[in-house]
C-alpha positions in Angstrom: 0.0 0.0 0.0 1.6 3.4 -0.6 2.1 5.6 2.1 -0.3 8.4 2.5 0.8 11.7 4.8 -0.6 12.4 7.9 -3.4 15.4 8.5 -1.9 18.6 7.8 0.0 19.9 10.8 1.7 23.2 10.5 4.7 24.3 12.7 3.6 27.1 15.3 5.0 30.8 13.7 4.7 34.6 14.6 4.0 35.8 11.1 5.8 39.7 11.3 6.4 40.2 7.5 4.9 41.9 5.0 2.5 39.4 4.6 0.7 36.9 4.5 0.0 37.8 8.5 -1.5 35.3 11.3 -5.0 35.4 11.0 -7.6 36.6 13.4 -8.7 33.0 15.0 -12.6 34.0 14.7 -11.7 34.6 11.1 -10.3 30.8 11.2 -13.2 29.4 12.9 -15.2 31.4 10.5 -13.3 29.7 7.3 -14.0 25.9 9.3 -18.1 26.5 9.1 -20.8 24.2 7.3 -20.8 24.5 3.3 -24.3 25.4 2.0 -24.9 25.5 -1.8 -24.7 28.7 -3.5 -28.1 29.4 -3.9 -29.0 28.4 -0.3 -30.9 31.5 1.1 -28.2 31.7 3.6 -25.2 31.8 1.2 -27.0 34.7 -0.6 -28.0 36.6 2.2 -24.2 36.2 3.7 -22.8 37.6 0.2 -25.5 40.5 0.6 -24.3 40.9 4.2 -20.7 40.6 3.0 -21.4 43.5 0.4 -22.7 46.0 2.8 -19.6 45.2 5.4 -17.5 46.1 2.9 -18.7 49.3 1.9 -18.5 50.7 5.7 -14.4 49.0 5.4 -14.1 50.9 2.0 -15.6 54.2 3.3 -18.3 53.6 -0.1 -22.2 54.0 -0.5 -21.0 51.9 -4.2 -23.8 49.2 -4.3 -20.8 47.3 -6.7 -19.0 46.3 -3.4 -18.0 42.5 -3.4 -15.4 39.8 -3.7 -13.6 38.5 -6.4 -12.6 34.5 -5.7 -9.2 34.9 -5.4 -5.7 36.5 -4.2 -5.1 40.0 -4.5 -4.1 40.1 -8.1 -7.1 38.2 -9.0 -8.9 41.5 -7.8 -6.5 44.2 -9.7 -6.7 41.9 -12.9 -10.6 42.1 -12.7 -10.4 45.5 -12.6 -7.5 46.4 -14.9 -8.9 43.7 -17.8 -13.0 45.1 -17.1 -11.9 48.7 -16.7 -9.7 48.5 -19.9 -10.2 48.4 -23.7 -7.1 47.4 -25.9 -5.2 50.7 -27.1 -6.9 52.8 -24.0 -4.0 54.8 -22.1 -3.4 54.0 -19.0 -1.4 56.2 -16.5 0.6 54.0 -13.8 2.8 56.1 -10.9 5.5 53.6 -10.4 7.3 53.5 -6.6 7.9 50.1 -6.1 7.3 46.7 -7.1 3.7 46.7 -7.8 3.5 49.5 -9.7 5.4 48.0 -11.9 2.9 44.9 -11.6 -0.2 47.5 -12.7 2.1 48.4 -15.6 2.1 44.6 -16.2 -1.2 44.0 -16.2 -2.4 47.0 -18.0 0.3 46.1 -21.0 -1.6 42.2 -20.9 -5.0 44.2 -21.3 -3.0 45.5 -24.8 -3.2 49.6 -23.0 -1.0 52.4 -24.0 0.7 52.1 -20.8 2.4 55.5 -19.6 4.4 55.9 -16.4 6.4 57.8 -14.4 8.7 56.6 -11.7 10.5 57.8 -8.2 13.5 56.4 -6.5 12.3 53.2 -4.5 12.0 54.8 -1.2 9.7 57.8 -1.6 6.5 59.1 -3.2 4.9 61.3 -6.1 4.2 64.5 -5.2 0.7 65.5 -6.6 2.0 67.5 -8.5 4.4 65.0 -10.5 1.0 63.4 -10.7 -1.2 66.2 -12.1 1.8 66.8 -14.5 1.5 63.5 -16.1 -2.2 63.8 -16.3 -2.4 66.5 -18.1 0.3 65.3 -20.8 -0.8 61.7 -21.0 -4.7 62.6 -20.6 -5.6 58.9 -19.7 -8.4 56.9 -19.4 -7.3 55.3 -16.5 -4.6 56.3 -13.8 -3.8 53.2 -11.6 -1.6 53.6 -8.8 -1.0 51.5 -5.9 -1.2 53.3 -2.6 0.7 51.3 0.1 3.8 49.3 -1.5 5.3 47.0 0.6 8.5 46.6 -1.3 9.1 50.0 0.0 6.9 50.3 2.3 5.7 53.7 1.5 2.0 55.1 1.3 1.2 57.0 -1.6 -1.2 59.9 -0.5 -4.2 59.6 -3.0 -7.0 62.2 -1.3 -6.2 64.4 -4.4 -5.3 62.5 -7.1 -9.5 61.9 -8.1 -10.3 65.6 -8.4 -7.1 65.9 -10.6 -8.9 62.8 -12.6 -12.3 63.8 -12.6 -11.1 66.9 -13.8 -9.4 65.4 -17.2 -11.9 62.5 -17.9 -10.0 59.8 -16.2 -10.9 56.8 -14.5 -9.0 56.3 -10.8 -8.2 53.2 -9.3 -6.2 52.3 -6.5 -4.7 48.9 -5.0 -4.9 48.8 -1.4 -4.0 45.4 -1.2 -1.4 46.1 1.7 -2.8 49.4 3.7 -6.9 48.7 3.8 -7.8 48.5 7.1 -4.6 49.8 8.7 -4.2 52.8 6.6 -6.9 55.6 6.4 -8.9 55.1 3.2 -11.9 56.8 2.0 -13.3 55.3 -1.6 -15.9 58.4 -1.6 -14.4 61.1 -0.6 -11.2 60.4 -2.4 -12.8 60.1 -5.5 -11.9 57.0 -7.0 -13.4 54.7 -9.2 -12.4 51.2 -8.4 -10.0 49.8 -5.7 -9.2 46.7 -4.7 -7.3 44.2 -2.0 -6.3 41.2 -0.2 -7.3 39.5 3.4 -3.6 38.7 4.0 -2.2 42.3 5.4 -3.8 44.3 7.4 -7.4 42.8 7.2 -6.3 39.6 9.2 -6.9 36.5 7.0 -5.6 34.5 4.5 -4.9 35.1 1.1 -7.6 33.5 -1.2 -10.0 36.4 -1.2 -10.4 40.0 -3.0 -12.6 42.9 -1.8 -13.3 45.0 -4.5 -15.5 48.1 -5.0 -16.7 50.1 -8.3 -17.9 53.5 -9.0 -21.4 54.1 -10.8 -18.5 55.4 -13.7 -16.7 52.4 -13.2 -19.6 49.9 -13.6 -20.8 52.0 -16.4 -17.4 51.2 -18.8 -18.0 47.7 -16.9 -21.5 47.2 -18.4 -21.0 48.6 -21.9 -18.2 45.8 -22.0 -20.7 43.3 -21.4 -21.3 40.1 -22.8 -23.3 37.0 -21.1 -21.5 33.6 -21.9 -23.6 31.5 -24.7 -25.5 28.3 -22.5 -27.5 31.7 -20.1 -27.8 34.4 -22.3 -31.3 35.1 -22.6 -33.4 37.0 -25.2 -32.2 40.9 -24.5 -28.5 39.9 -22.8 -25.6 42.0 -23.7 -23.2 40.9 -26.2 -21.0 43.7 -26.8 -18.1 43.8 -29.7 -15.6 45.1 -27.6 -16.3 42.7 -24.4 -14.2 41.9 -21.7 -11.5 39.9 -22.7 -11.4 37.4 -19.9 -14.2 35.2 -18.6 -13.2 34.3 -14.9 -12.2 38.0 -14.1 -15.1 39.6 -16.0 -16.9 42.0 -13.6 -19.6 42.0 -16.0 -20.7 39.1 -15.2 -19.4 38.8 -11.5 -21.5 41.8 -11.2 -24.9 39.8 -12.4 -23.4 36.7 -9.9 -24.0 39.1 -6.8 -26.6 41.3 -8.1 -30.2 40.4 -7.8 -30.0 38.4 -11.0 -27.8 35.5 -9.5 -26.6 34.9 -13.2 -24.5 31.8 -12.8 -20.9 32.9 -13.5 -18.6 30.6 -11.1 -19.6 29.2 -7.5 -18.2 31.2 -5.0 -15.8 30.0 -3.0 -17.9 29.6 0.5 -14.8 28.9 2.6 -13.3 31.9 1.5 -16.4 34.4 1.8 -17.5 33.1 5.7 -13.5 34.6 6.1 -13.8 37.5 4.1 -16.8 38.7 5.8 -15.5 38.0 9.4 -12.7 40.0 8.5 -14.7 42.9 7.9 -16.8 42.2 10.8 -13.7 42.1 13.3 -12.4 45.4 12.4 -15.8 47.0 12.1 -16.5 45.5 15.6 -13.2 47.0 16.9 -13.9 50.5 15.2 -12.6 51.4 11.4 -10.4 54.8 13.2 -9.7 52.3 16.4 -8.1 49.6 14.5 -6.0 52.2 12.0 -4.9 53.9 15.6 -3.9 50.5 16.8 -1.8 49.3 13.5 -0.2 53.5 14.2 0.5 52.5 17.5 2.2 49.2 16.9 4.3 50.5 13.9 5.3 53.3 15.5 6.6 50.8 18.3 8.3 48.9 16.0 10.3 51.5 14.3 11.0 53.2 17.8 12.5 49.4 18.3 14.4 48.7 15.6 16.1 52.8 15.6 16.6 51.4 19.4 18.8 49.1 18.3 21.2 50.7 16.3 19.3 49.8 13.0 18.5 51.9 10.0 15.3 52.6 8.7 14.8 53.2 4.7 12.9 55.3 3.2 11.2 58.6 3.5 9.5 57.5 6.9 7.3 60.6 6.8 5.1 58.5 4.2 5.7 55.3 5.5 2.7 52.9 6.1 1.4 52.1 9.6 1.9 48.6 9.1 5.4 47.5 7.6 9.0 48.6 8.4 11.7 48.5 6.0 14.9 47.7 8.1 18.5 47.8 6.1 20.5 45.0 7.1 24.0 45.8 8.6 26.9 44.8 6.6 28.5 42.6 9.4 25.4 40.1 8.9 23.8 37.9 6.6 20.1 38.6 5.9 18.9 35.6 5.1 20.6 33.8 7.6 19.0 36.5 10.0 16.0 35.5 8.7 16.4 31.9 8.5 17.4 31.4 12.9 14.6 33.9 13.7 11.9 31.2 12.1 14.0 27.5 13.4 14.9 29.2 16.7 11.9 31.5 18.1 9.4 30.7 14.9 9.3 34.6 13.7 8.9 35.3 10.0 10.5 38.2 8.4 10.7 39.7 5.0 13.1 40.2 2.5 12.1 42.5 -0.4 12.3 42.9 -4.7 14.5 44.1 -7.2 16.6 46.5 -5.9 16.2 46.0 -2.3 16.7 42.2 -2.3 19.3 41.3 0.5 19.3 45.0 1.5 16.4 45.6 4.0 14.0 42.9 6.2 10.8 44.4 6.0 8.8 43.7 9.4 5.3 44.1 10.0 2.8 44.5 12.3 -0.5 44.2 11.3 -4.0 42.7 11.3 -3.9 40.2 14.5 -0.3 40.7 15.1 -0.6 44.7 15.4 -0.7 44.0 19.3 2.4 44.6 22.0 3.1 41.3 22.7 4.2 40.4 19.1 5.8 43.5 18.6 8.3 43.1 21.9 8.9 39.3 21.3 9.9 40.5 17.5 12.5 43.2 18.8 13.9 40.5 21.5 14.5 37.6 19.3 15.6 40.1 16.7 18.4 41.5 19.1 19.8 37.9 20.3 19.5 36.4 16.7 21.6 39.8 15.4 24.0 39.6 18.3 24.6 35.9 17.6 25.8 36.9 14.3 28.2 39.6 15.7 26.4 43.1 14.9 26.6 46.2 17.4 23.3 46.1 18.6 22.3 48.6 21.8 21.8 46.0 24.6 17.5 45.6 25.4 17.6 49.1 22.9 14.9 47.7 21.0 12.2 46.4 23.9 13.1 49.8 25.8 12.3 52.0 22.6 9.2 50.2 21.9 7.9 50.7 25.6 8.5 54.1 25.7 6.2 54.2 22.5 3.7 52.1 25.0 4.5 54.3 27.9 3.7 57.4 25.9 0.3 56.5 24.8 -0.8 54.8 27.8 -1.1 51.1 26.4 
């Protein structure tokens, strides 16, 4: 007989990267509840309930608030394939890694891709922004706002007059700053966004909030075409339709509208997840839970300055949740890395392109943006470093981080 593995068993880990992040356990014990079938009364009314979660996480009133079955990029490709038509220019600010990925994707959807770029490290002014605005006039400007290759948060609370005011469509991936970052969909003016449960939100990768503006569903809709086998007498069948079928919002839409137009079955595990996530942090407070991920990071950077280390970037715009650390030259990174999880069971980051080997990005966020994990972080951090012979300030790190504590009464 061949031998079969045993149940899955995972090894016991602090998760303090960039993430994916330990998950809230009620989102866990959410994710381990009864399947129904997708038409079950429940399942419908949990996606309606899911909807209307998500629009108080976004800051929205968008009734096109819902998930897209899959990771984060399964989110931006909906949008960026829905949103675009082949030859439509597309404007991408480019400050890290997944800018370039919106480039990417927007060059797959056959765009006119324009960009502009800033040294890894800081962000666009707005008006670098407006500039390229006016001399690319796009149909779409697609920038990410918190990139954790860098870790720096673009500001975005003018960028969708600057659009409005030129025609342009505005969207935003928030997979790694929703929910720890302010955000505010309405009153920011943009036009579709998009993210992930695995940073701030506290749960696994697998699922994709996404949210569209009455603009944005209207270039959705006039893209439209219902797949032969349920297109009935009257269905859109558009020349120019969306060029993929999984990641058509189109048709998504109709799958959480009233219609319940078969597209795909959603993925139930995932949703019973997605919506706890939004429940936990709307339970907590939307302005509590982005003080506590400013509290914890601010910890965490007082920590590692504590110990003698050096932060990058332009820390003025740095997100709440993630620390970019550069690694001293008397050490190796990944062997850092590689003792903090077989010794004390802490992850870390590395980073991309041109910060590979050069910084550990640390985070704090979702479930793990709490004192505990912060001050076990700094510890093991210290012994690990001074294992491997780097001037480190002795306790610096816990001491810097309690004074944060100290100062705001936590």
């Amino acid at each position: 007989m061949t031998h079969l593995p045993g149940p899955i068993d995972p090894p016991a880990r602090l998760l303090m990267g960039p993430g994916p992040i330990s998950a809230y356990p009620s989102v866990l014990r959410a994710m381990g509840a009864p399947l129904v079938g997708q038409y079950d009364p429940f399942m419908t009314a949990t996606m309606t309930e899911t909807q209307e979660l998500y629009r108080r996480v976004w800051g929205t009133d968008n009734d096109a608030t819902l998930l897209i079955d899959g990771t984060s990029r399964a989110g931006i490709e909906a949008a960026m394939v829905s949103l675009i038509r082949p030859g439509d220019r597309v404007l991408v600010p480019v400050f890290g890694r997944f800018g370039h990925l919106l480039a990417e994707i927007a060059e797959r959807a056959l765009a006119e891709v324009h960009t502009i770029e800033v040294p890894w490290g800081q962000v666009f002014p707005v008006s670098t922004i407006r500039e390229a605005i006016e001399r690319a006039q796009p149909h779409l400007v697609a920038c990410v706002q918190g990139d954790t290759s860098t870790t720096m948060l673009q500001p975005l609370d003018e960028i969708g007059e600057i659009c409005r005011a030129h025609g342009a469509l505005f969207y935003t991936d928030a997979t790694a700053s929703l929910g720890g970052n302010p955000f505010e969909m309405d009153a920011w003016g943009l036009d579709a966004a998009t993210a992930g449960l695995q940073k701030c939100l506290g749960g696994p990768s697998g699922s994709a909030p996404i949210s569209l503006s009455a603009r944005a569903v209207e270039v959705v809709r006039s893209r439209a075409r219902v797949e032969a086998g349920i297109r009935e007498e009257g269905d859109a069948v558009a020349s120019d339709f969306i060029r993929s079928n999984y990641f058509d919002l189109a048709m998504i839409l109709d799958y959480w509208g009233p219609r319940r137009l078969n597209h795909h079955t959603e993925a139930t595990t995932m949703l019973y997840g997605a919506r706890e996530c939004a429940r936990v942090l709307l339970l907590e407070g939307r302005d509590e839970v982005i003080a506590r991920h400013r509290l914890h990071g601010d910890a965490m950077l007082a920590g590692v300055e504590g110990l003698g280390l050096t932060v990058f970037g332009d820390v003025a715009h740095k997100m709440t949740n993630v620390v970019a650390v550069e690694i001293p030259d008397a050490v190796v990174g990944d062997a850092v890395r590689s003792e903090l999880l077989s010794d004390f069971g802490i992850e870390i980051g590395t980073s991309f392109g041109p910060l590979h080997g050069r910084v550990w990005r640390i985070g704090t966020m979702g479930y793990n943006a709490r004192k505990d994990a912060v001050l076990t972080t700094l510890a093991a951090l210290e012994a690990v470093l001074r294992r491997h012979g780097a001037t480190v300030s002795a306790g610096g790190g816990v001491e810097a981080a309690q004074g944060v504590y100290a100062g705001a009464g936590a």
